[in-house]
Every structure is written in structure tokens, then in C-alpha cells.
N, C-alpha and C positions, 0 to 999 in steps of 0.2 A: 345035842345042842348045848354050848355052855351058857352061861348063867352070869352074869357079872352082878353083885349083891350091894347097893345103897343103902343108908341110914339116914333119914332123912332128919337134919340138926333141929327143924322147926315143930316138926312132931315124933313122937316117938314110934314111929312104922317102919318096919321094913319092906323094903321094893325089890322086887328081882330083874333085873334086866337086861335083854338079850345081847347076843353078841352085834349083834344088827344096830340096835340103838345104842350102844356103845359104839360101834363105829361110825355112828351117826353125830352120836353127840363129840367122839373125836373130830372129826371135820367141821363143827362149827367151831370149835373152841382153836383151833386151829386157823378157820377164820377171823375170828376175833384176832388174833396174834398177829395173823399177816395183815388187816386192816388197821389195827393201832401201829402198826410200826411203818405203813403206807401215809398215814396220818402222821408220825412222826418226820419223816422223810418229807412230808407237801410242809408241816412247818417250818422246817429247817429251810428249804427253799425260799418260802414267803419270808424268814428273817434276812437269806442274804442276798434276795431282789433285789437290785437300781435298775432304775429306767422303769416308766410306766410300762410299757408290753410284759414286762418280767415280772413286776408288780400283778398286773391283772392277771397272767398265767398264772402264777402261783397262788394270788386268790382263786381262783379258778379251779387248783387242782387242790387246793384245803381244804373248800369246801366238798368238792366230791369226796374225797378222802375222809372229810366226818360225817356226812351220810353214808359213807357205806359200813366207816364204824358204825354208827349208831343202828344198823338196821341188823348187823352183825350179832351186836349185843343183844336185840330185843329178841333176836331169835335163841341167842343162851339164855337170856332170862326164861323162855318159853319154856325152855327144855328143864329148865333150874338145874347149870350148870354149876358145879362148883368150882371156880377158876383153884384154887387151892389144892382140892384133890386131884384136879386135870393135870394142874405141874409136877405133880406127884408121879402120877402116869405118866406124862412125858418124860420125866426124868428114867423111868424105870424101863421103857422103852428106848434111850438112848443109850443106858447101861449093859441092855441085854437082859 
């Protein structure tokens, strides 16, 4: 089984953790990604709505859009992701 190794910046411990919650915490942070830019996409609509029906749709899908952000997040936070180190990894994963 491998081992993927954290430092945690807030105290000075080290954590060992598995390939599993590693690929765990990859797919929320991953989440987070694809619901801030969900979010970014429902804003951009909502700026170039006219007409009320277009208007309320796009209110409509903002708001879902920052609820699913924000329920995204609270579960990175749960995990104490590091969005910094995660880019890290993803960069180093799309490298090879």
C-alpha cells in the first residue's frame, strides 16, 4: 500500500496518508474546480440575461451554482485541503 506524506502548515505534525484518501481528497478538490467554474458560467449568464424569463433562469441557476460551490468547499475544508498543494498535483499529473 502507498503512503502519500502531509505537513500539516498549522502544526508541526506529520500525517501519512493513504492512496484512498488521496484519491478521495482528489475528487473533491476537483469538485470544487468544476463547481466554481459552474458558478462562473451561471454568472456570466445572469450578466447577459434580458428579458425577465432569462433573468429569473439565471437567477435560478446562480444560485444553485453557489450552493453547490459552497457545500463543495465545506467538504474541502473538512478534509483540510490544500487548494495550493492540489494544483501542484494536478499540474504534475497532467505532466506525466
Amino acid at each position: 500500500m502507498k503512503i502519500w506524506w502531509k505537513q500539516s502548515k498549522k502544526r508541526e505534525e506529520e500525517t501519512y496518508i493513504t492512496i484512498e484518501d488521496q484519491e478521495r481528497m482528489w475528487h473533491v478538490f476537483m469538485d470544487v474546480r468544476r463547481s466554481q467554474m459552474e458558478w462562473e458560467r451561471a454568472h456570466l449568464l445572469f450578466q447577459e440575461a434580458t428579458g425577465q424569463d432569462q433573468i429569473d433562469y439565471a437567477i435560478y441557476m446562480l444560485e444553485a451554482a453557489e450552493r453547490k460551490y459552497q457545500m463543495n468547499l465545506k467538504q474541502a475544508k473538512q478534509l483540510n485541503l490544500d487548494g495550493a498543494q492540489m494544483q501542484y498535483i494536478e499540474q504534475k499529473r497532467e505532466n506525466g
